[in-house]
Every structure is written in structure tokens, then in C-alpha cells.
PASEBA-1860 file (N, C-alpha, C; in nm, 3 decimals):
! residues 269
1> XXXXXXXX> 13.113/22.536/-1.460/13.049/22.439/-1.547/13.149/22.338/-1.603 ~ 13.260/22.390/-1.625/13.358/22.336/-1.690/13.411/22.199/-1.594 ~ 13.413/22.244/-1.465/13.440/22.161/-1.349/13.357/22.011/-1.339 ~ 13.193/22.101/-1.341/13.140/21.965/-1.329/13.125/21.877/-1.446 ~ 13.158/21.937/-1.557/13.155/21.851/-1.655/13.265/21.738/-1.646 ~ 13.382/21.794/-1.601/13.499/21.689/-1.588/13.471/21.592/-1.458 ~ 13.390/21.576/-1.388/13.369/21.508/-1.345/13.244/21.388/-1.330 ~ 13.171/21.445/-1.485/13.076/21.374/-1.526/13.125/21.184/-1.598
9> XXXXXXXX> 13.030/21.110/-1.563/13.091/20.961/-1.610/13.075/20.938/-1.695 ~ 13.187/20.891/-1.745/13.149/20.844/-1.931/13.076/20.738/-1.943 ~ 13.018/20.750/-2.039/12.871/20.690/-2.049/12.892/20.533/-2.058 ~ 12.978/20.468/-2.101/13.039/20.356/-2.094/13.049/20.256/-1.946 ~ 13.114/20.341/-1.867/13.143/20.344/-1.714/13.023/20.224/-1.653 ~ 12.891/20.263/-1.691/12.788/20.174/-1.616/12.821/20.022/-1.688 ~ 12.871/20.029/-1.784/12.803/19.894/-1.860/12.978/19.830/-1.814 ~ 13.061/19.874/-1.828/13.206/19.816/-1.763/13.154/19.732/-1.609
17> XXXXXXXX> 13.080/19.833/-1.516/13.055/19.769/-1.414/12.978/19.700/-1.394 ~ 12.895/19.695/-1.511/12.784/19.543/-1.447/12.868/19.397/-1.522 ~ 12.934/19.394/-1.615/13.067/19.332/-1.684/13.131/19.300/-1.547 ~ 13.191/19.381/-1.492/13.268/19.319/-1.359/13.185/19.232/-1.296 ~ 13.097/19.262/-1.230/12.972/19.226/-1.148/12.934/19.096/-1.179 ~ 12.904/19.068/-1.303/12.913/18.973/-1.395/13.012/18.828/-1.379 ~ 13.103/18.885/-1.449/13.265/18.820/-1.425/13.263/18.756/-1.240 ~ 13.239/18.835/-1.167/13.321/18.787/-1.062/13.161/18.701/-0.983
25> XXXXXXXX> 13.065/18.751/-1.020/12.967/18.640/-1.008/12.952/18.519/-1.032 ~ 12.991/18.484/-1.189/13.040/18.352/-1.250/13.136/18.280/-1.164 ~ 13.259/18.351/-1.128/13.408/18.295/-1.099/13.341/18.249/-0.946 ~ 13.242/18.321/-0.901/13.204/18.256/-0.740/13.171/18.122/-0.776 ~ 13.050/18.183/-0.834/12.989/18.050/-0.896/13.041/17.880/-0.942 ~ 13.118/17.924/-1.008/13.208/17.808/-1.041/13.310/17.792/-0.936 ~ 13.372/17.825/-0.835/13.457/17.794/-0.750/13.405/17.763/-0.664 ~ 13.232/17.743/-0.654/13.165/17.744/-0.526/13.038/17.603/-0.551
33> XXXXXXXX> 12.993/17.654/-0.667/12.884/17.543/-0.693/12.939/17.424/-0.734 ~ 13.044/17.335/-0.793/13.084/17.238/-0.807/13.102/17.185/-0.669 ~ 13.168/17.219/-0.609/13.214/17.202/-0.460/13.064/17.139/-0.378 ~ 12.979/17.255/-0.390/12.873/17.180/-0.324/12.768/17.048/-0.332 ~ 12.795/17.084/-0.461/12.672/16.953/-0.572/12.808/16.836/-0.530 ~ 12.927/16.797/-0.527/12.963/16.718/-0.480/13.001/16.658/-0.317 ~ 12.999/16.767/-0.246/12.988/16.726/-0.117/12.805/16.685/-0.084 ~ 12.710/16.722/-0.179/12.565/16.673/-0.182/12.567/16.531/-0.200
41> XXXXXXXX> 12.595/16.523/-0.319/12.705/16.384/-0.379/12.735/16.292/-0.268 ~ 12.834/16.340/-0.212/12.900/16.256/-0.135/12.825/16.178/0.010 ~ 12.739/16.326/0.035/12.623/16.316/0.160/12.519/16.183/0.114 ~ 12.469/16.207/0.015/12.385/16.113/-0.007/12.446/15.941/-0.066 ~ 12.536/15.952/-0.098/12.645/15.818/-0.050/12.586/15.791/0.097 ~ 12.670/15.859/0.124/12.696/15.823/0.280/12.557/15.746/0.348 ~ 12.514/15.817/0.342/12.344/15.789/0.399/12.303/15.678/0.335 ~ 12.344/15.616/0.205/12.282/15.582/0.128/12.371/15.405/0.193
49> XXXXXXXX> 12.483/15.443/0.248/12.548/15.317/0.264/12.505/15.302/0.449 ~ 12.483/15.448/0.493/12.426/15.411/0.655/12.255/15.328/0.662 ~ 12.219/15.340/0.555/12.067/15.288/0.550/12.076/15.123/0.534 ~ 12.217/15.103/0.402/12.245/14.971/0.403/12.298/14.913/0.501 ~ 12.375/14.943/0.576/12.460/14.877/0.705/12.335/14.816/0.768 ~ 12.221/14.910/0.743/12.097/14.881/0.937/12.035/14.771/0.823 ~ 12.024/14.779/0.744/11.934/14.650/0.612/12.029/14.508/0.649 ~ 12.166/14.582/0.595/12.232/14.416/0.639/12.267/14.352/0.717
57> XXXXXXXX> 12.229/14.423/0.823/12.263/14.397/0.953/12.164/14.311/0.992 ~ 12.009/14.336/0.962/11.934/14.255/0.962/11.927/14.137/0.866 ~ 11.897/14.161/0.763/11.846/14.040/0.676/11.967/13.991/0.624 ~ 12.114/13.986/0.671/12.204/13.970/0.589/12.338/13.907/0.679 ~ 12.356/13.950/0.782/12.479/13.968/0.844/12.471/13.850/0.926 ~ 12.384/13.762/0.925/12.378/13.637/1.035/12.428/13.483/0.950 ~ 12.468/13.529/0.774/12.506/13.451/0.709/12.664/13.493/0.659 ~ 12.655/13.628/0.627/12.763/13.681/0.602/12.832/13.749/0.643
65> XXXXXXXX> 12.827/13.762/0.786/12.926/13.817/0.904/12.846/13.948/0.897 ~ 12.853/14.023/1.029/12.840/14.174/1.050/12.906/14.238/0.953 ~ 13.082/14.252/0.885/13.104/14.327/0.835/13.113/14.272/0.678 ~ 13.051/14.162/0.646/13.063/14.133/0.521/13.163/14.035/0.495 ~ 13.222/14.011/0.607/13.394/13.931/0.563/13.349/13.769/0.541 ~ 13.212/13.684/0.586/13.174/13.576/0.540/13.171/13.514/0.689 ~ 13.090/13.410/0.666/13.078/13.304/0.803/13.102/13.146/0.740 ~ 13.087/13.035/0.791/13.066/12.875/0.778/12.887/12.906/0.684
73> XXXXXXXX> 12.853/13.011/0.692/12.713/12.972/0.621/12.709/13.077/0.483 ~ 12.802/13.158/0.487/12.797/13.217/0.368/12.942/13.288/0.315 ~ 12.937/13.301/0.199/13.052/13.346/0.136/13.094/13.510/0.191 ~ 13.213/13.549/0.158/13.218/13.695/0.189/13.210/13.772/0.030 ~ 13.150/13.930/0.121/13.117/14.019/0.004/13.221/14.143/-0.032 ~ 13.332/14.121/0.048/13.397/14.198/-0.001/13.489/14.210/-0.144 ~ 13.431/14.329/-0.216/13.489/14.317/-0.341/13.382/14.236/-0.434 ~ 13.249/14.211/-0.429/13.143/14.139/-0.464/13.076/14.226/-0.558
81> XXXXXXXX> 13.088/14.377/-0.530/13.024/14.510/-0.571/12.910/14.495/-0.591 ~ 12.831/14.643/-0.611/12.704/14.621/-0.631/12.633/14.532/-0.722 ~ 12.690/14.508/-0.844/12.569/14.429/-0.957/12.566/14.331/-0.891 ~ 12.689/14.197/-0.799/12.583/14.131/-0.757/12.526/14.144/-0.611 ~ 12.485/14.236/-0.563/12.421/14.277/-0.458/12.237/14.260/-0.520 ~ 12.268/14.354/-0.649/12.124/14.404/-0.772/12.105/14.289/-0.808 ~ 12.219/14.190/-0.819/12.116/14.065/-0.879/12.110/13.978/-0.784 ~ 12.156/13.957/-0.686/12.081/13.827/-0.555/11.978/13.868/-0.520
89> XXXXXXXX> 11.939/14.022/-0.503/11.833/14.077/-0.390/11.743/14.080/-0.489 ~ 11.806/14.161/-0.621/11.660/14.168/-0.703/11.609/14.081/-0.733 ~ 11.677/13.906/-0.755/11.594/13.801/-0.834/11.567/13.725/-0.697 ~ 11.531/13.772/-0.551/11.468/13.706/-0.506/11.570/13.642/-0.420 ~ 11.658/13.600/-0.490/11.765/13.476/-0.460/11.800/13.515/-0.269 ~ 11.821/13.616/-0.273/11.879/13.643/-0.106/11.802/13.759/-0.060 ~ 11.757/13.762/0.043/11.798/13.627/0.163/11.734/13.510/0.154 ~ 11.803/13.430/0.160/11.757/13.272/0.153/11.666/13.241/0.179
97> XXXXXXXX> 11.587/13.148/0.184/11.536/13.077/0.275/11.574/12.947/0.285 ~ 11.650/12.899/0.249/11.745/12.747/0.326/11.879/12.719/0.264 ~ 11.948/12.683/0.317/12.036/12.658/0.267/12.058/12.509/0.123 ~ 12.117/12.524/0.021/12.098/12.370/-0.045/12.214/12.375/-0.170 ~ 12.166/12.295/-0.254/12.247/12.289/-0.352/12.248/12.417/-0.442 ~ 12.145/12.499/-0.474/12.133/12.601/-0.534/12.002/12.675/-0.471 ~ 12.024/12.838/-0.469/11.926/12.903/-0.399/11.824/12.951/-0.553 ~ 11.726/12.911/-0.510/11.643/12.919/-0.640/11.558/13.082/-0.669
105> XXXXXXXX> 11.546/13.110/-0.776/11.453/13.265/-0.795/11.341/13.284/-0.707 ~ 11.311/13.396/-0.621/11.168/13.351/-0.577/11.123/13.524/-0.574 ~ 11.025/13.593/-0.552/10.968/13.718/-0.513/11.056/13.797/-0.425 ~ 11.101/13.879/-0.455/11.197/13.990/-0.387/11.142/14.038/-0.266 ~ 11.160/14.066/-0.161/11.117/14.125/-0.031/11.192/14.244/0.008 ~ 11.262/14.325/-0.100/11.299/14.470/-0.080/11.229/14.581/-0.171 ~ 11.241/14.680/-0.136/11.203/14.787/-0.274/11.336/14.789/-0.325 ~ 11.287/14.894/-0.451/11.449/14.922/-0.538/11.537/15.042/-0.452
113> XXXXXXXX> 11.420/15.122/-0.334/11.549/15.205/-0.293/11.621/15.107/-0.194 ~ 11.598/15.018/-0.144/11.645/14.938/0.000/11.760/14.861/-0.095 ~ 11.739/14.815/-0.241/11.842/14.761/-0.307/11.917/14.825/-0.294 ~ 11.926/14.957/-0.399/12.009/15.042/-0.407/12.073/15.057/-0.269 ~ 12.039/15.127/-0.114/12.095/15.124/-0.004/12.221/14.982/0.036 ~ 12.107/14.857/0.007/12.194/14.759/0.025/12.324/14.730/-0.088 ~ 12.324/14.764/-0.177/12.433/14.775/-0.279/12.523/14.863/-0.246 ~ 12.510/14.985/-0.222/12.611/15.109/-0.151/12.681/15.037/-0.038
121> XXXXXXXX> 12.609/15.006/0.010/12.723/14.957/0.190/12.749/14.836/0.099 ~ 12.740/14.738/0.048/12.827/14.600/0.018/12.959/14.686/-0.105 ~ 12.925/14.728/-0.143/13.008/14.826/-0.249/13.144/14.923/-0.189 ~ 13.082/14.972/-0.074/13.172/15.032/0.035/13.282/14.943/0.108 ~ 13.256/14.773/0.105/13.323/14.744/0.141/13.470/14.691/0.066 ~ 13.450/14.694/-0.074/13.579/14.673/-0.170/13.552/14.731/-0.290 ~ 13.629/14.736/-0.370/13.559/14.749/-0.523/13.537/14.612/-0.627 ~ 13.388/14.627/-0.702/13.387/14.520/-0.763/13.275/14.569/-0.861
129> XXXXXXXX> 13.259/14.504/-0.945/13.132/14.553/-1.068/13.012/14.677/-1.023 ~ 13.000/14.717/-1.064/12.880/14.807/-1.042/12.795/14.775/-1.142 ~ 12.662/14.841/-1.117/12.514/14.839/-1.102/12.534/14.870/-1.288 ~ 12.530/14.793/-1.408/12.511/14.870/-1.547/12.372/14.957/-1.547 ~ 12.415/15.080/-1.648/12.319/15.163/-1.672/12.194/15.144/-1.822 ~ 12.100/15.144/-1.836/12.045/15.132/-1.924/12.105/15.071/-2.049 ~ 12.183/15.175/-2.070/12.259/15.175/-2.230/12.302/15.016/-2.240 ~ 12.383/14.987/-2.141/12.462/14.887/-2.190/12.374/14.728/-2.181
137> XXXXXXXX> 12.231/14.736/-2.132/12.202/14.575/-2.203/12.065/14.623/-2.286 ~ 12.046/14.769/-2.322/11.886/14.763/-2.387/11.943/14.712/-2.541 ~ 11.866/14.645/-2.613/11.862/14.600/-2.732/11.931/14.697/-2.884 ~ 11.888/14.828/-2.833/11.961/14.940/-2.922/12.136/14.925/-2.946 ~ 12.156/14.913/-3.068/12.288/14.891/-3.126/12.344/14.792/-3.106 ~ 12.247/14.642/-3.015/12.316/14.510/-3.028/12.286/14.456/-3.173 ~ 12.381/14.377/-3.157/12.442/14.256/-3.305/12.361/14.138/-3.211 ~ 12.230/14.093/-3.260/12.153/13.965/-3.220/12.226/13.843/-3.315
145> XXXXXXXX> 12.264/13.852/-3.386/12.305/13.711/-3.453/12.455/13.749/-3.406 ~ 12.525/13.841/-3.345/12.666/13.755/-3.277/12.627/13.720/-3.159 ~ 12.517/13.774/-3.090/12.495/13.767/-2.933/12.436/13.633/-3.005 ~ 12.400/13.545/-3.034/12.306/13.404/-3.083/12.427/13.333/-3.044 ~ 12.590/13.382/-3.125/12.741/13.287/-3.147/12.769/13.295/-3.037 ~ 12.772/13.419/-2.970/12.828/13.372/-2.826/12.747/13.339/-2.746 ~ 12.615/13.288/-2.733/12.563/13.271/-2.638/12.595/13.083/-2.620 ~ 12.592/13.069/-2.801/12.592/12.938/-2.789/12.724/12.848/-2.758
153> XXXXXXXX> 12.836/12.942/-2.800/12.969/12.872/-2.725/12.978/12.922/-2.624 ~ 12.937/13.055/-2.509/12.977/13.029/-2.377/12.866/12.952/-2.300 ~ 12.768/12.943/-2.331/12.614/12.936/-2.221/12.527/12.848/-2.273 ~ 12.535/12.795/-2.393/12.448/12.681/-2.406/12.463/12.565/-2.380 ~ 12.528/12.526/-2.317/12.623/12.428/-2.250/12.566/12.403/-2.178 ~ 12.515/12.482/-2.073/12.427/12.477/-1.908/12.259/12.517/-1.958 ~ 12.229/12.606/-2.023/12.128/12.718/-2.027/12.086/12.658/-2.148 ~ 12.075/12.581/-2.233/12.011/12.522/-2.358/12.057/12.633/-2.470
161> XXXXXXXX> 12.039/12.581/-2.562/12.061/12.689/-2.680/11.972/12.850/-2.718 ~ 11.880/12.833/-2.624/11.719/12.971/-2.629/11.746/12.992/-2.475 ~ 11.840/12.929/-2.408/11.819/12.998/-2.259/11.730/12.925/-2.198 ~ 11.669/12.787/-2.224/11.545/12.767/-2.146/11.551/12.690/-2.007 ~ 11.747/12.658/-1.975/11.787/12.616/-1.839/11.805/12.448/-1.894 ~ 11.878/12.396/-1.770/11.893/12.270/-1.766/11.961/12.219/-1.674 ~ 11.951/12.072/-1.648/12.008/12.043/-1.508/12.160/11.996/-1.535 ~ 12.197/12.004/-1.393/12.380/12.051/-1.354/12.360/11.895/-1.252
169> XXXXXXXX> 12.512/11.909/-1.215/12.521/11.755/-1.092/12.487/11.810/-0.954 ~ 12.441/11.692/-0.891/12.463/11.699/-0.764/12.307/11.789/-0.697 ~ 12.202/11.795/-0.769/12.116/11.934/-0.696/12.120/12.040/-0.779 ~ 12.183/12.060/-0.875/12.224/12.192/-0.905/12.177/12.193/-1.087 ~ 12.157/12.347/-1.107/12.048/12.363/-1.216/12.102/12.479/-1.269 ~ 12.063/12.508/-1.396/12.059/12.625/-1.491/11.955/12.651/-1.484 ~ 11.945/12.822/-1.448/11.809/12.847/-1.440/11.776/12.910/-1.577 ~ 11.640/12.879/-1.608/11.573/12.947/-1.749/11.591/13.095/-1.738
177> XXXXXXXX> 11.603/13.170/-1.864/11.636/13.271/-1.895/11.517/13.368/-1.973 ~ 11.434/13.307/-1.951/11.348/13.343/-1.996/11.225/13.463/-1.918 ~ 11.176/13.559/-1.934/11.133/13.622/-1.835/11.230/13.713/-1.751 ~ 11.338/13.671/-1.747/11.409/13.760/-1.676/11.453/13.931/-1.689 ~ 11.490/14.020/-1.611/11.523/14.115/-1.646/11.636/14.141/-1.731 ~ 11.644/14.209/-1.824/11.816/14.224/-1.907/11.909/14.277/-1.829 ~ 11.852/14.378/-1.746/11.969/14.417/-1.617/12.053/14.280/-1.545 ~ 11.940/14.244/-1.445/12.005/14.115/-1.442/12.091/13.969/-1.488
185> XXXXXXXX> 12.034/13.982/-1.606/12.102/13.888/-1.742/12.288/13.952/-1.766 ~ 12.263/14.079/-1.731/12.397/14.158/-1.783/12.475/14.134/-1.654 ~ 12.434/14.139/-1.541/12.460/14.131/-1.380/12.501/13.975/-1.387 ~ 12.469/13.913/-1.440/12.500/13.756/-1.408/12.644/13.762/-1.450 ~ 12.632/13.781/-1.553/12.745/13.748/-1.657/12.847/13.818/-1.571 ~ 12.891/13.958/-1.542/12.956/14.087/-1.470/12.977/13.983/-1.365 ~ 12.898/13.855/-1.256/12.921/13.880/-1.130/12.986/13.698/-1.117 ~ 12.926/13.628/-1.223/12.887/13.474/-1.187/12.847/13.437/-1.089
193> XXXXXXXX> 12.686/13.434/-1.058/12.626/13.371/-0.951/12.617/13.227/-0.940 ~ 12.645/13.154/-0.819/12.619/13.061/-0.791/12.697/12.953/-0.842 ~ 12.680/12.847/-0.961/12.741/12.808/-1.044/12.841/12.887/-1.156 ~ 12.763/12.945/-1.201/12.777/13.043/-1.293/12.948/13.112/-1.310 ~ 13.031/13.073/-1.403/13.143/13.148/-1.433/13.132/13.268/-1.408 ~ 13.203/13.353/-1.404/13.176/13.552/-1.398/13.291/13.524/-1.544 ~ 13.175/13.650/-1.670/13.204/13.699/-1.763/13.280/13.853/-1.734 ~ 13.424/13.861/-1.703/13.480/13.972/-1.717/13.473/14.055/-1.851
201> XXXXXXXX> 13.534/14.180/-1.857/13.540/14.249/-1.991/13.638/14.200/-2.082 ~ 13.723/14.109/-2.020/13.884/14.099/-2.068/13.789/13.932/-2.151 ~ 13.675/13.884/-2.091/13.637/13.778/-2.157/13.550/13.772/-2.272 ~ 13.456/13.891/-2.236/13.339/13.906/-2.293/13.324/14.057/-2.279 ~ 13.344/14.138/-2.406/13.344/14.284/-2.336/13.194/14.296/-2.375 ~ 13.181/14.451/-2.286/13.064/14.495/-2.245/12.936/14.494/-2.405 ~ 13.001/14.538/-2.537/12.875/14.471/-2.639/12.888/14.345/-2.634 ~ 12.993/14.274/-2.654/12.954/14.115/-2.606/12.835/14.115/-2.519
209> XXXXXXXX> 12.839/14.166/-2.403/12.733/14.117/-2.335/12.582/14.185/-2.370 ~ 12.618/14.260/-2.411/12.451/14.351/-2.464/12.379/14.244/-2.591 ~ 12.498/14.194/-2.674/12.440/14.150/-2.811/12.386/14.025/-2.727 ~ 12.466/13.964/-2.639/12.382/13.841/-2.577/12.267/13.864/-2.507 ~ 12.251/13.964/-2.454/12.082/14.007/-2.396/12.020/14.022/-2.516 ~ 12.036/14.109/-2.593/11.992/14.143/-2.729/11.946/13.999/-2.788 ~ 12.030/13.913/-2.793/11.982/13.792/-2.856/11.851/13.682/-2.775 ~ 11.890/13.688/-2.616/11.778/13.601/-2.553/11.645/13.670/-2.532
217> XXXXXXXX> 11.636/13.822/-2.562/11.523/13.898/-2.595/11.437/13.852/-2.729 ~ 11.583/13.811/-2.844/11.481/13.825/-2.924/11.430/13.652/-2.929 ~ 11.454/13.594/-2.893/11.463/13.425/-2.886/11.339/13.409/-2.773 ~ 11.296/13.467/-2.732/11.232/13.460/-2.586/11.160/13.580/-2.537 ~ 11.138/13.662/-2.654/11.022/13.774/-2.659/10.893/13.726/-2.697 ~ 10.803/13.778/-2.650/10.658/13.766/-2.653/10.591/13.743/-2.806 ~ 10.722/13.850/-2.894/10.634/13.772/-3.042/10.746/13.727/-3.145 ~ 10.810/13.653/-3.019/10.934/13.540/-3.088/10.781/13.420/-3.145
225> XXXXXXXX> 10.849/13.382/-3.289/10.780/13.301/-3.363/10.855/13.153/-3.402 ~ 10.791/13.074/-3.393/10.877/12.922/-3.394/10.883/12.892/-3.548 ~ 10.978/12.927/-3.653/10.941/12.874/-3.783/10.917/12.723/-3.832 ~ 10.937/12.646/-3.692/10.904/12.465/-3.675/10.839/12.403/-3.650 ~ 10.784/12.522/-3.626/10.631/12.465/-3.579/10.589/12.422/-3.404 ~ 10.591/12.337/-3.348/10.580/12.316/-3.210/10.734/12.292/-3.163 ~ 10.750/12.380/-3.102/10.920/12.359/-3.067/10.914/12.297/-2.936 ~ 10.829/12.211/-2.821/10.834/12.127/-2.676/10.956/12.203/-2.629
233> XXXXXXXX> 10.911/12.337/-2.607/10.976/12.419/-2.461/11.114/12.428/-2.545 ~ 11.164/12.398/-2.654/11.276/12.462/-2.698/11.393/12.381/-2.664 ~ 11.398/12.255/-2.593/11.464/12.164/-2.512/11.609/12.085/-2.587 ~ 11.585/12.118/-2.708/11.677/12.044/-2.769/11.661/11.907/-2.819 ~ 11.743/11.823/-2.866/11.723/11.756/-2.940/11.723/11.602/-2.893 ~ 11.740/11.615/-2.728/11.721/11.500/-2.642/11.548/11.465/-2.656 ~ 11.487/11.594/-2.596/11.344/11.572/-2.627/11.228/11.583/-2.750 ~ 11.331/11.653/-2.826/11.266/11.628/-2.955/11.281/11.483/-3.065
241> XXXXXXXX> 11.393/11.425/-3.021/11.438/11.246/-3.011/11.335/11.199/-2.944 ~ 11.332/11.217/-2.857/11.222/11.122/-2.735/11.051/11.114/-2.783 ~ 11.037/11.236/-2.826/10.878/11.283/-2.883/10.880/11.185/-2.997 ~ 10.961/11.207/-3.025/10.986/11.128/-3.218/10.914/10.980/-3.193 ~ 11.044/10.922/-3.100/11.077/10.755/-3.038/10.918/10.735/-3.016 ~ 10.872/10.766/-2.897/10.757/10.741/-2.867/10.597/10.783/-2.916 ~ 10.622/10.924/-3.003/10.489/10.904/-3.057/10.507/10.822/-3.208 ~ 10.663/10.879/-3.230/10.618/10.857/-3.419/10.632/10.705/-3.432
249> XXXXXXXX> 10.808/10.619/-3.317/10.759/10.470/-3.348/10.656/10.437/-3.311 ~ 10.559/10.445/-3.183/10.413/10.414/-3.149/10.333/10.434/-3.260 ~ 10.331/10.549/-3.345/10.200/10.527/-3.422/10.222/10.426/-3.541 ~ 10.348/10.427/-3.591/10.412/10.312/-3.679/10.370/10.188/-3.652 ~ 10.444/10.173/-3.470/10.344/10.043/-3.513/10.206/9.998/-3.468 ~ 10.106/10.083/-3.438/9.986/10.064/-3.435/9.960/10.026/-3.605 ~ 10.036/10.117/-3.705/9.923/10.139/-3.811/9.993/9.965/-3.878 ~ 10.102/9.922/-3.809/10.152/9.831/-3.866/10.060/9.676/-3.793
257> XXXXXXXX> 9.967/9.697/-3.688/9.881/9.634/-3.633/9.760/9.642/-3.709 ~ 9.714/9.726/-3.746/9.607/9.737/-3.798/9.635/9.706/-3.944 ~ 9.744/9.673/-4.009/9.715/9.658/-4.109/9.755/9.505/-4.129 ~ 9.811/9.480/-4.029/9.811/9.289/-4.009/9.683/9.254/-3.985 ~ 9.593/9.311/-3.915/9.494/9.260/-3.839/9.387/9.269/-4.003 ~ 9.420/9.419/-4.052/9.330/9.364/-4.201/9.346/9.275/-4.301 ~ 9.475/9.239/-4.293/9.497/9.139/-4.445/9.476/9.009/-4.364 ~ 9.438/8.973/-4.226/9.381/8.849/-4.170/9.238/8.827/-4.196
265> XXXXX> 9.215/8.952/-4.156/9.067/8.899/-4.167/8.975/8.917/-4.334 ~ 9.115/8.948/-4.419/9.091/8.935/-4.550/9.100/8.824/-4.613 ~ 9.229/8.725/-4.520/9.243/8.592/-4.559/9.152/8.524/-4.550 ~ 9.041/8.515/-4.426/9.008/8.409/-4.406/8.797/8.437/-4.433 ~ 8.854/8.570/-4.533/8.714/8.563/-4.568/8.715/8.489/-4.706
END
């Protein structure tokens, strides 16, 4: 008896080994599952830039070379990065339809996954801005009256003081800002399309650029209110001069006709 007692397990013994069991389950775990979720990662890159190659190959590569490096009809994209990939394709702007002084906004002819695809392969070919995430142009924690200061010393210059656009030399235009997406608005600035300077971080850091979305949201939201009463499209003070000139001297001097025309026919009664 004595025997088998000494070879009985201390009662402890089970719970030590599921503790091991435990332990070396985790340590797989973690030496094993990171590894995979990033080679998943990496897979769906890949694919994600083989889907774009066959996209730009079509709708893209007969302006801007097969590999992106540029032709006599279009600029090259290397190092262009995705945001402005997200903002030519998304606002319509490319693929063209003619060549001119400026390629104007028109209806997009991709989905957002074919964007996304086409952004990965132009992205693959250098590094350059990427795609901003929510956070950085939604309205939450912007400063609207500094985004108002900077909008009006970098961008009201071209874009009117509310964003409502204006014309440039030669063909060439500021487009209204109005309606637009804030993604895109943030993408402009990140990429400089077309005319358009590119707002680096070193120029305009990243709340810089949120408070300026933040601000043409609130200038150009649905229950933006005019405290002036009829503001004529917001145009500034060329056409609010001009309205003046022609209705207010016109009615001046009508009433200044009519009141010659009464003290005549007062005279000669």
C-alpha cells in the first residue's frame, strides 16, 4: 500500500500541466499568427496592385506609358502615390476625354474597389502621398475660423474667398469647391492637381488641412446661412460692384426721369 501510495500524483500535477499546455499554445500562437495575418497582408497587396496593372493598362497606359514613366500625352506617375490616383479617378477627371487647357470634373467610370486597385499599382511604382483616412479631413477637432485664415491667404486667390472657383489664363479655371468630397479637398491640397500648387506638411500640416475642409464645409454646407442677405453666388466684390453699377445707378436714374418728367408737366400746368 505504502508503494502505491508513493506513486500516487500530487494533486497539483494536473493543473501545472494544463499551465504548460497553455504557455506553449500562446508562444505558437504568437510566433505563428502575426506571421500569417501579414503574409495575408501582403497577398492581398499584391493582387490588389495585379488587378491595377490590367485597369491601367487599359484605361490608362496609352497616355501614360505602359509602366507609368509618361508619354508626349501625359505626365508620369511615378512617385504620384495614391491620393492623387483617389483624386483624378474619383472626381471623374481621368481618364480624359480630350486633351485641353484643363481636364474638367465629370462622373467617375470606376467603382471604389477598381480605385483602390488602380491606386495600389500607381503607388507600387514610387512612393508618394497616400490615400488620408477619415480622421484627418472629417470636421471633428477642426479650428473653422483658422481653416477661414488659411484658406484665404493660400486659395482665395484662384478659388474665391467661399471656394466658389474662378477663372485662371489661357483656358484654365479654378474649379468650385463646393459639393465636393472632403477626402478629395484634402487629396488636392496633398497632391496639386493640374494648376494647383501641392500643399506639403512642411507647408500646411495635416490640421492645417482638416481646419481648411472644416472651414469650406461650413461656408458651403447645406444650412450655411448668408447674414447679407442675397450673396450672387458668393463672387466677390467684382460682381457685387457690377449688381450695384447697373441696377442701383439704373434705378437712380429712372427715378431721376420721372421726377423731371413731373415737375414739367407741373410747369406747364
Amino acid at each position: 500500500m505504502k508503494k502505491l501510495s508513493a506513486r500516487r500524483r500530487h494533486p497539483l500535477a494536473a493543473l501545472v500541466v494544463l499551465l504548460f499546455a497553455l504557455a506553449v499554445t500562446g508562444g505558437l500562437y504568437a510566433a505563428f499568427a502575426p506571421a500569417d495575418k501579414a503574409q495575408a497582408d501582403d497577398t492581398a497587396q499584391s493582387l490588389a496592385i495585379k488587378e491595377g496593372k490590367k485597369l491601367f493598362a487599359v484605361g490608362c497606359a496609352s497616355c501614360h506609358g505602359t509602366g507609368g514613366q509618361g508619354t508626349s500625352d501625359g505626365p508620369s506617375l511615378v512617385g504620384v502615390g495614391a491620393a492623387a490616383v483617389d483624386f483624378q479617378v474619383g472626381t471623374g477627371r481621368m481618364p480624359a476625354q480630350q486633351p485641353g487647357a484643363q481636364v474638367p470634373r465629370k462622373r467617375n467610370i470606376y467603382s471604389n474597389a477598381q480605385i483602390d486597385q488602380l491606386a495600389a499599382y500607381v503607388a507600387s511604382l514610387g512612393p508618394g502621398p497616400s490615400v488620408p483616412d477619415k480622421s484627418q479631413y472629417s470636421a471633428e477637432g477642426a479650428d473653422v475660423a483658422k481653416g477661414g485664415e488659411l484658406f484665404r491667404t493660400n486659395c482665395a486667390q484662384c478659388h474665391n474667398f467661399t471656394g466658389k472657383g474662378g477663372a485662371l489664363t489661357n483656358g484654365k479655371f479654378a474649379p468650385t469647391l463646393e459639393g465636393v468630397d472632403p477626402k478629395h479637398i484634402y487629396e488636392a491640397m496633398q497632391t496639386g492637381p493640374q494648376n494647383m500648387p501641392s500643399f506639403g506638411d512642411g507647408s500646411l500640416s495635416p490640421q492645417n488641412k482638416k481646419d481648411i475642409v472644416a472651414y469650406l464645409g461650413a461656408v458651403n454646407g447645406d444650412k450655411t446661412a448668408s447674414p447679407g442677405g442675397m450673396e450672387l453666388g458668393g463672387l466677390g466684390p467684382v460682381t457685387e460692384g457690377l449688381f450695384g453699377y447697373i441696377f442701383g445707378l439704373g434705378a437712380c436714374v429712372a427715378v431721376a426721369i420721372w421726377v423731371a418728367a413731373r415737375t414739367t408737366k407741373a410747369k406747364k400746368s
